[in-house]
LUMGUVO-260285 format. One record per residue (C-alpha): x, y, z; residue in one letter; chain; residue number from 0. Coordinates in Angstrom, 2 decimals. Example, Ala and Ser with C-alpha at 12.3 -4.5 7.8 and 13.67 -1.06 7.14 Angstrom:
# residues 2
12.30, -4.50, 7.80, A, A, 0;
13.67, -1.06, 7.14, S, A, 1;
***
This chain:
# residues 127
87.17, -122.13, -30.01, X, A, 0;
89.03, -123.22, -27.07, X, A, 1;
85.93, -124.65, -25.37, X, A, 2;
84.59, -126.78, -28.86, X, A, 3;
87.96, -128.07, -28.94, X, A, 4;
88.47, -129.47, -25.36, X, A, 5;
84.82, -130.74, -25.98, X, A, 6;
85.91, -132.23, -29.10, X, A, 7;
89.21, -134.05, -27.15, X, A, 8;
86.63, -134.85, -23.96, X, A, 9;
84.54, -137.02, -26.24, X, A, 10;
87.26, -138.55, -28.14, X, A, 11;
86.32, -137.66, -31.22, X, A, 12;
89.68, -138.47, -33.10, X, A, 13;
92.69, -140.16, -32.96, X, A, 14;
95.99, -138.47, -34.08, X, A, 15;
97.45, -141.09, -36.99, X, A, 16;
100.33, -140.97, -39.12, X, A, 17;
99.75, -139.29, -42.39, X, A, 18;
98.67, -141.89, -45.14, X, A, 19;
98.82, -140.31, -48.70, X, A, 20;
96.45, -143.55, -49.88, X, A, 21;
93.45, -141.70, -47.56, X, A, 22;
91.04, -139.57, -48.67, X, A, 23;
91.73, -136.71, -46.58, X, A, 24;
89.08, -134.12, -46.08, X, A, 25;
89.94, -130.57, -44.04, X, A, 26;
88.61, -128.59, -41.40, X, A, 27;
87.07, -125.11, -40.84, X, A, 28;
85.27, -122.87, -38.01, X, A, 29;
82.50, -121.69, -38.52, X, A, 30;
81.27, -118.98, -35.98, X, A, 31;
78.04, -117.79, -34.53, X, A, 32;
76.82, -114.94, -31.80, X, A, 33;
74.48, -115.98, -29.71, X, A, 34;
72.03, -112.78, -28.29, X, A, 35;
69.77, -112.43, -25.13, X, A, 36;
66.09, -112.05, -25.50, X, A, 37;
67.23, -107.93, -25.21, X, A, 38;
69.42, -107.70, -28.20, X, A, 39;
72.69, -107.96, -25.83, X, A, 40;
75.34, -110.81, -26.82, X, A, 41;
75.56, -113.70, -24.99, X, A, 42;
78.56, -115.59, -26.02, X, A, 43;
80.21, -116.01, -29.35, X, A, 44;
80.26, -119.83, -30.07, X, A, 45;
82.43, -121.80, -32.57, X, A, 46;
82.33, -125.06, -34.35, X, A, 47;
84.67, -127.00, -35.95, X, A, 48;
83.42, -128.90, -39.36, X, A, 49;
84.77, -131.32, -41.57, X, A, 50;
84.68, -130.24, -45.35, X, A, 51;
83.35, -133.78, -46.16, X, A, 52;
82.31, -131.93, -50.21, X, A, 53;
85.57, -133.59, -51.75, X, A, 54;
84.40, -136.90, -49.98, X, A, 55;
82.82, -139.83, -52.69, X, A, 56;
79.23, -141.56, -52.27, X, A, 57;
80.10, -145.09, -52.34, X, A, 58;
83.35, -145.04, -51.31, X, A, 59;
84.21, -142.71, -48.84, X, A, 60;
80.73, -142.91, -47.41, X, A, 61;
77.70, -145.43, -48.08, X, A, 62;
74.93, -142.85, -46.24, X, A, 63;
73.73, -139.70, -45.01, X, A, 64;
71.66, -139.62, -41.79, X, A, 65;
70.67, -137.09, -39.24, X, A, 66;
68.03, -137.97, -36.44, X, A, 67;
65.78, -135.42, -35.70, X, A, 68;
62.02, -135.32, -34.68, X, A, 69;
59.42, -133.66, -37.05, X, A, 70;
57.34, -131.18, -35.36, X, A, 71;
54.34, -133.21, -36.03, X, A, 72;
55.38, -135.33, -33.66, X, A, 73;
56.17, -133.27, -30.46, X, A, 74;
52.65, -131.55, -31.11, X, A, 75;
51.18, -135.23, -31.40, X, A, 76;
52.87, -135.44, -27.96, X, A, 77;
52.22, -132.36, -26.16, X, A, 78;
48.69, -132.71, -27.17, X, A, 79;
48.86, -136.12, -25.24, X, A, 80;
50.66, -134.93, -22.31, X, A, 81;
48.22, -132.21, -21.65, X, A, 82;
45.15, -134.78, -22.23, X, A, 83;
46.87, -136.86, -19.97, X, A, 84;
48.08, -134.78, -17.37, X, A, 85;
51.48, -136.26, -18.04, X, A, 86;
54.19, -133.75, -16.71, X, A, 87;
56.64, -132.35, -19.09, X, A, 88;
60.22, -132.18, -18.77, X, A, 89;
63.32, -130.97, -21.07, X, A, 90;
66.66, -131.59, -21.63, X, A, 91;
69.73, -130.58, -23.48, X, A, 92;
72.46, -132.75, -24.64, X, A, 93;
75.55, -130.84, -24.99, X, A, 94;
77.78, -132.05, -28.31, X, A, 95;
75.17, -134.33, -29.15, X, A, 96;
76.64, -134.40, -32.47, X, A, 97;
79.83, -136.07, -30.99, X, A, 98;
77.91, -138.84, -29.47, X, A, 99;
77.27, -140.81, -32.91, X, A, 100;
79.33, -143.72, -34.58, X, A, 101;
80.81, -143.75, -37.78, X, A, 102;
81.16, -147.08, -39.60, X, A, 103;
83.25, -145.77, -42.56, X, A, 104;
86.92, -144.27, -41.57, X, A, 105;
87.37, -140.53, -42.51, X, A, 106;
90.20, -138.58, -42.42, X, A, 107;
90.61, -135.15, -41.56, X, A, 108;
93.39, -132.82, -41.12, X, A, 109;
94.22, -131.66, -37.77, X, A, 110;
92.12, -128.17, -37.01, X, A, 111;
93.77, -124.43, -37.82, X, A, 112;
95.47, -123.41, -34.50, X, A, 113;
95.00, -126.70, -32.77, X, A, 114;
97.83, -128.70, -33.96, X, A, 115;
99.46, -130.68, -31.66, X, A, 116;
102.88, -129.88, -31.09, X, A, 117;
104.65, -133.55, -30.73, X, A, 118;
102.33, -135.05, -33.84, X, A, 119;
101.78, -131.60, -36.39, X, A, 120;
102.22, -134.14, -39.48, X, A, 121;
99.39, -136.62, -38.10, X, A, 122;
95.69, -136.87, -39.15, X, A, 123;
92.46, -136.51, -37.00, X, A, 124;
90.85, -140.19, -37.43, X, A, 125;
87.01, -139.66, -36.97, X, A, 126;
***
């Protein structure tokens, strides 16, 4: 949890803000996954911290949903190029590349379970 969260403050993710009682505000959980070697042994335990966006309103607390991802039609459009082409192929990872989008609507949240900060514990995250 310790590492999501520093990765979380790294990006600046949030800003700590006052409580205001006229804001939606929507709360946090962690979810938690185990992540296993090609043998069966764990590799790490990873968490995530979510926003429970379900109480949030289309329309006003949000105007749209979107998540941009490739459809596999696509790479195999593109790997079938690269190999007629000789192109080389590389890959890449880019960690918390959920924390590198923009939100254009404000949203709330409360600060995460066991990662309050001590000098602000009645502030809100602002995404």
């Amino acid at each position: 949890m310790a590492e999501e969260f520093n990765a979380l403050i790294f990006n600046n993710t949030w800003d700590l803000v006052p409580f205001d009682n006229t804001k939606n505000v929507v709360g946090s959980k962690w979810i938690y996954k185990t992540k296993y070697n090609s043998d069966g042994s764990i590799e790490r335990h990873k968490a995530r911290l979510v926003a429970q966006g379900f109480n949030q309103q289309a329309g006003v607390d949000f105007s749209e949903t979107f998540s941009p991802v490739i459809k596999p039609s696509t790479v195999g459009i593109i790997l079938t190029l690269a190999i007629s082409f000789g192109w080389v192929i590389r890959q890449l990872d880019v960690k918390n590349a959920f924390l590198h989008g923009h939100l254009t609507e404000e949203v709330y949240m409360h600060q995460p379970r066991g990662f309050i900060h001590p000098l602000f514990t009645h502030h809100l995250c602002r995404l």
